[in-house]
BAFI-3210 file (N, C-alpha, C; in Angstrom, 3 decimals, decimal comma, padded with zeros to 6 digits):
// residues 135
n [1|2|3|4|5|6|7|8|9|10|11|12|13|14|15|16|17|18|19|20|21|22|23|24|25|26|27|28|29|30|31|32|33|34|35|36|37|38|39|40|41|42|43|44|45|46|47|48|49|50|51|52|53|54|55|56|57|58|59|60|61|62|63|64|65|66|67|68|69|70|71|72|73|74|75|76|77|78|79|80|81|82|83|84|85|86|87|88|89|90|91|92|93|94|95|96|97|98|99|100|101|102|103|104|105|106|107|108|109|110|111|112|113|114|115|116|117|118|119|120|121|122|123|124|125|126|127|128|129|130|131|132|133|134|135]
n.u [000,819|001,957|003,385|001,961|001,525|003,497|004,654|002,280|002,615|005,000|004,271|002,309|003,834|005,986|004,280|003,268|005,748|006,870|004,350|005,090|007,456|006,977|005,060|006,955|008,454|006,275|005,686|008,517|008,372|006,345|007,531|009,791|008,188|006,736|009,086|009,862|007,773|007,646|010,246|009,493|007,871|009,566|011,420|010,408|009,485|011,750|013,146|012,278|013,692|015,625|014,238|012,386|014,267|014,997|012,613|012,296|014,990|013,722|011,274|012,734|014,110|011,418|010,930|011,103|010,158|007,239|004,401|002,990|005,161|006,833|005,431|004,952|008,043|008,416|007,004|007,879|011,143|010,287|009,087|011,302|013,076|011,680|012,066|014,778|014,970|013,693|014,887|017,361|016,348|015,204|015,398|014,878|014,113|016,182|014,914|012,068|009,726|007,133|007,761|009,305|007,663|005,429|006,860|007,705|004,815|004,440|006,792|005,557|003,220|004,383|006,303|004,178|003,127|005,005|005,498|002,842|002,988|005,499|004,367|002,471|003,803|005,270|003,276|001,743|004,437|004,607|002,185|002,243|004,543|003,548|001,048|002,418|004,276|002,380|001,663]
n.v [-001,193|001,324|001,562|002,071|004,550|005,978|005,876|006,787|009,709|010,287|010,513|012,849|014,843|014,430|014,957|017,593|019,206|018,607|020,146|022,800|023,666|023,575|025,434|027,467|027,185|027,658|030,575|031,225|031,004|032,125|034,889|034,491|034,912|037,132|038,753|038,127|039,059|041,763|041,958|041,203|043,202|044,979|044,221|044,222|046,795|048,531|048,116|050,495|053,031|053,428|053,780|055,931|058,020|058,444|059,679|061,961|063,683|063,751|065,373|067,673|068,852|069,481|071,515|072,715|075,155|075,375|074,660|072,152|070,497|070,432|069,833|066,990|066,382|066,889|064,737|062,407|062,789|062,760|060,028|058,637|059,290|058,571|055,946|055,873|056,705|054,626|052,282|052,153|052,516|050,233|047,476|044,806|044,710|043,482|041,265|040,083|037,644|038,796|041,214|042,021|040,494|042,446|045,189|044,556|044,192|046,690|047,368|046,214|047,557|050,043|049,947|049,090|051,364|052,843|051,703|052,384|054,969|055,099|054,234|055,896|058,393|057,794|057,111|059,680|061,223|060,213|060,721|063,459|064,009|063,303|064,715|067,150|066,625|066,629|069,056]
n.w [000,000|000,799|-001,270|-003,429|-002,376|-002,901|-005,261|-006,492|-005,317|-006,413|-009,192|-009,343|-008,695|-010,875|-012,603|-012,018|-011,988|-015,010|-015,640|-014,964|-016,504|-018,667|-018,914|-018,698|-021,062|-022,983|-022,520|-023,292|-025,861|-027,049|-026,442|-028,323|-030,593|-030,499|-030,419|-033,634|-035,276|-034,712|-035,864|-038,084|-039,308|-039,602|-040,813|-043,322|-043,933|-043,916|-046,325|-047,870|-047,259|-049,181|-051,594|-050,169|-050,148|-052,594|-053,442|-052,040|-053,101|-055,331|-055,230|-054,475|-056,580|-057,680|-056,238|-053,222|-052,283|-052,698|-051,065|-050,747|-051,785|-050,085|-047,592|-047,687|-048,590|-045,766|-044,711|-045,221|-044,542|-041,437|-041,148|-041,583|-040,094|-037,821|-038,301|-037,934|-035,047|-033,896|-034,707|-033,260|-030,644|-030,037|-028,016|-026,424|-022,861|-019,655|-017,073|-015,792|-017,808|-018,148|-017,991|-020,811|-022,205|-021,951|-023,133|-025,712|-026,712|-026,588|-028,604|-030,768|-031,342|-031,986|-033,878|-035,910|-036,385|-037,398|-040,069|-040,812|-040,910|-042,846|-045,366|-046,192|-046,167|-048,421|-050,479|-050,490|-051,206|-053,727|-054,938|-054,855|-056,503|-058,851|-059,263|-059,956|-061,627|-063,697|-064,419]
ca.u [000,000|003,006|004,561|001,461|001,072|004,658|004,547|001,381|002,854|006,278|003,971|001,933|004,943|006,407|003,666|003,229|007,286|006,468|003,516|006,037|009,032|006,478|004,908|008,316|008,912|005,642|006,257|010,017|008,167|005,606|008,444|010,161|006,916|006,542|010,111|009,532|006,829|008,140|011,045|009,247|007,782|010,481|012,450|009,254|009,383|013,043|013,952|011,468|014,063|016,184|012,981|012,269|015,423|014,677|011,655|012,728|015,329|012,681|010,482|013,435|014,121|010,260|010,942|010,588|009,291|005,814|004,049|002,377|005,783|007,846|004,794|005,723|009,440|008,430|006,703|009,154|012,287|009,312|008,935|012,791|013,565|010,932|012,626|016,229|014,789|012,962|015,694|018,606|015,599|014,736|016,264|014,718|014,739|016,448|013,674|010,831|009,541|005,771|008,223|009,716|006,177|005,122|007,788|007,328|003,525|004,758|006,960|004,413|002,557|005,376|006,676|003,455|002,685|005,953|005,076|002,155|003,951|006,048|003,586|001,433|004,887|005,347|001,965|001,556|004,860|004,112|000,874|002,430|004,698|002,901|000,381|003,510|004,763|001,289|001,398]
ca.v [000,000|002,090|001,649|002,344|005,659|007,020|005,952|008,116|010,918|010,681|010,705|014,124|015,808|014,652|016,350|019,139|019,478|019,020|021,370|024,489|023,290|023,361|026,998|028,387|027,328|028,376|031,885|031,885|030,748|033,646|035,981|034,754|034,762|038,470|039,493|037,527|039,056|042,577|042,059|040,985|044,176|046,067|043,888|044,334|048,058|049,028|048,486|051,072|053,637|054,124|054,896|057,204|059,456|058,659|060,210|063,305|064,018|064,099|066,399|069,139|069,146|070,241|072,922|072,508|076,101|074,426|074,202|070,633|069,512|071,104|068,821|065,631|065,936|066,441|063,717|061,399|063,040|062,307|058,472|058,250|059,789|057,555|054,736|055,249|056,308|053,258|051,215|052,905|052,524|048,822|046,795|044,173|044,797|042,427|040,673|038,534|037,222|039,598|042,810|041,299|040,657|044,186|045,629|043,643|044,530|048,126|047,718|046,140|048,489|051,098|049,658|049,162|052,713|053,222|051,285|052,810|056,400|055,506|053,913|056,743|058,846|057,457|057,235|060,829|061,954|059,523|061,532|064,669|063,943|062,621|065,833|068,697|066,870|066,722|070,679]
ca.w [000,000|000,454|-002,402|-004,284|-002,584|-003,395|-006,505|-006,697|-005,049|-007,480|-010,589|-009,268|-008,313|-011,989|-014,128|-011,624|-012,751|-016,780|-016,582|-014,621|-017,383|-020,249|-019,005|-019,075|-022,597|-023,730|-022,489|-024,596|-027,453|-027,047|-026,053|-029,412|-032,074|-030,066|-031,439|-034,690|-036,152|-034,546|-036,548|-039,452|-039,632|-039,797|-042,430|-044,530|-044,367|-044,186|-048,005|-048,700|-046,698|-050,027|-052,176|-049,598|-050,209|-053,951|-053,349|-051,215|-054,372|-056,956|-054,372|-053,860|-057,741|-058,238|-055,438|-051,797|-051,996|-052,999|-049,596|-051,152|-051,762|-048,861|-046,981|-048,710|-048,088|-044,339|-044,145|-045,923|-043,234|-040,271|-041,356|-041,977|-038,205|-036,675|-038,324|-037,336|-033,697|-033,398|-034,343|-032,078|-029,346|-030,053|-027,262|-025,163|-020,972|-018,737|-016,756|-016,273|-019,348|-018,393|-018,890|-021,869|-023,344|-022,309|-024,356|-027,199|-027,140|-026,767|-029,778|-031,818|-031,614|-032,996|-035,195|-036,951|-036,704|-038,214|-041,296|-041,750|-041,476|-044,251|-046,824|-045,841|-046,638|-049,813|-051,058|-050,527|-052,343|-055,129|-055,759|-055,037|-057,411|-060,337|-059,500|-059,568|-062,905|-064,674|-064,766]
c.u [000,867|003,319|003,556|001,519|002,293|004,859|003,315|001,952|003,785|005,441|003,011|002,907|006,037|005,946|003,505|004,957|007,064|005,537|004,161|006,879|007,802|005,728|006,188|008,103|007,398|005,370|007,305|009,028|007,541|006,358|009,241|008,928|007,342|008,074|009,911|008,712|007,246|009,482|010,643|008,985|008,741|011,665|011,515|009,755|010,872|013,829|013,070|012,263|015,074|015,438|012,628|013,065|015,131|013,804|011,817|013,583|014,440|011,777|011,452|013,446|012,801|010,420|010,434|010,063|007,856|005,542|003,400|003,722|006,830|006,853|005,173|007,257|009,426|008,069|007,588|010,653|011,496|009,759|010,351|013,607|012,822|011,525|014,340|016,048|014,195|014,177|016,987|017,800|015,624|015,880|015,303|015,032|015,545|015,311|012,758|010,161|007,972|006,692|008,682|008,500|005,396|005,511|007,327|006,185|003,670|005,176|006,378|004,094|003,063|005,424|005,498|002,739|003,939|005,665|003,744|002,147|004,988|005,558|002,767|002,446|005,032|004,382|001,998|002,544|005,181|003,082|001,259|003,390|004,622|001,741|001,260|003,579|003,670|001,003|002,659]
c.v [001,264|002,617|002,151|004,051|006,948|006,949|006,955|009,711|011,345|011,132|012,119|014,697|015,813|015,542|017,482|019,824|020,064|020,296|022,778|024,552|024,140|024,926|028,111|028,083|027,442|030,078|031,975|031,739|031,661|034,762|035,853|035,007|036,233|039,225|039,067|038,665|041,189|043,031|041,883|042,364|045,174|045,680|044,042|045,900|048,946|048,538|049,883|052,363|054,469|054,626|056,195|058,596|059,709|060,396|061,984|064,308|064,760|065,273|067,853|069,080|069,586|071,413|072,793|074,120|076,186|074,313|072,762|069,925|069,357|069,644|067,258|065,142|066,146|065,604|062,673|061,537|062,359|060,764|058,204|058,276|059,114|056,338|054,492|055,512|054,912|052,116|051,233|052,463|050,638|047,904|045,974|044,115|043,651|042,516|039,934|038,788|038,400|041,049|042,749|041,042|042,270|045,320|045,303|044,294|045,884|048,098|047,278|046,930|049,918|050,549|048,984|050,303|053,775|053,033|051,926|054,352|056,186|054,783|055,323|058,281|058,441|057,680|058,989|061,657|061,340|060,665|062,541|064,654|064,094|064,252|067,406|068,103|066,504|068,334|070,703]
c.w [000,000|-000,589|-003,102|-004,326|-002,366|-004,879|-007,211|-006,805|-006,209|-008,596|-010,474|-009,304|-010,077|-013,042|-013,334|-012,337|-013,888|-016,588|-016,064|-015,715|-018,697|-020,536|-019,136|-020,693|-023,292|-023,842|-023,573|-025,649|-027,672|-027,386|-027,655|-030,725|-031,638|-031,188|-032,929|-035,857|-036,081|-035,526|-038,332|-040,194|-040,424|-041,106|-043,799|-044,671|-044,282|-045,463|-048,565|-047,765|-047,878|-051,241|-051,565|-049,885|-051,476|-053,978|-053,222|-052,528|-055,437|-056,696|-054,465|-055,612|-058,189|-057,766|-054,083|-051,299|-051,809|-051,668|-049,610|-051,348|-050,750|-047,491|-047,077|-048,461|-046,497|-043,814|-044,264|-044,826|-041,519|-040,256|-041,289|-040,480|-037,592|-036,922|-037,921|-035,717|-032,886|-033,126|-033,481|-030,495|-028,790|-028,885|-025,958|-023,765|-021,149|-018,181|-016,834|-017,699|-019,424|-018,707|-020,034|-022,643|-023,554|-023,425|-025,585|-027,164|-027,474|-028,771|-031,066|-032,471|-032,725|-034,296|-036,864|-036,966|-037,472|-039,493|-041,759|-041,857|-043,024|-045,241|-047,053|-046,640|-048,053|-050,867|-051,388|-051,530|-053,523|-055,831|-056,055|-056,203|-059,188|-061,020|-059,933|-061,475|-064,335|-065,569|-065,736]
res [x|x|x|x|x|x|x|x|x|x|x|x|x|x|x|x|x|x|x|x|x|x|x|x|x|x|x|x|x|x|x|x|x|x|x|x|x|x|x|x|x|x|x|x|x|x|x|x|x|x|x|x|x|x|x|x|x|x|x|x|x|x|x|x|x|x|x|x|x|x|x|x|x|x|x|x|x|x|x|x|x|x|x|x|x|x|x|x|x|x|x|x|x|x|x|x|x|x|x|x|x|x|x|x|x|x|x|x|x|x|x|x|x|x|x|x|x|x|x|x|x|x|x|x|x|x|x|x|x|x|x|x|x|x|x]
***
């Protein structure tokens, strides 16, 4: 009867073990998708950083006197300065894995308000563009 009821006890005390082991590593895995997809972002929208200057170029050669295109190349410098502050900023705490997700949720959040500053940037001196060299 003993034996049955250590052998009991060993096999609670084993999966109580597995299921603490197995919540840790479903946190990292969280904690990595979290950077993952954070990073994805940003490798999606950082080739579109040397169009941008393109862009800015083609804008001062119409005339950044233009208050429509003087707009256009501010937005395009805006999106360009949010993206090298972001990434100078970008740096995971030390700490438990809930400040470490915080973050991350934080920079989610940026960095997809970055991206849609510089499509939003682009878009705009595309049009302005296309509208300056229609005249």
């Amino acid at each position: 009867m003993k034996m049955k009821y250590y052998i009991w006890v060993l096999l609670v005390i084993t999966f109580a073990s597995c299921r603490n082991n197995s919540g840790k590593v479903n946190d990292s895995v969280a904690l990595t998708t979290k950077h993952e997809k954070v990073m994805e972002i940003h490798d999606e929208v950082m080739p579109e950083m040397g169009p941008m200057r393109k862009l800015r170029k083609k804008l001062k050669k119409i005339g950044s006197e233009d208050p429509q295109v003087a707009k256009a190349i501010n937005k395009l410098l805006a999106a360009d300065e949010f993206m090298m502050d972001w990434m100078a900023d970008y740096k995971i705490p030390e700490g438990s894995d809930s400040i470490k997700s915080k973050y991350l949720d934080g920079e989610l959040k940026k960095v997809n308000e970055l991206k849609a500053a510089m499509l939003e940037a682009i878009s705009n001196a595309e049009s302005t563009i296309a509208l300056k060299n229609k005249k």
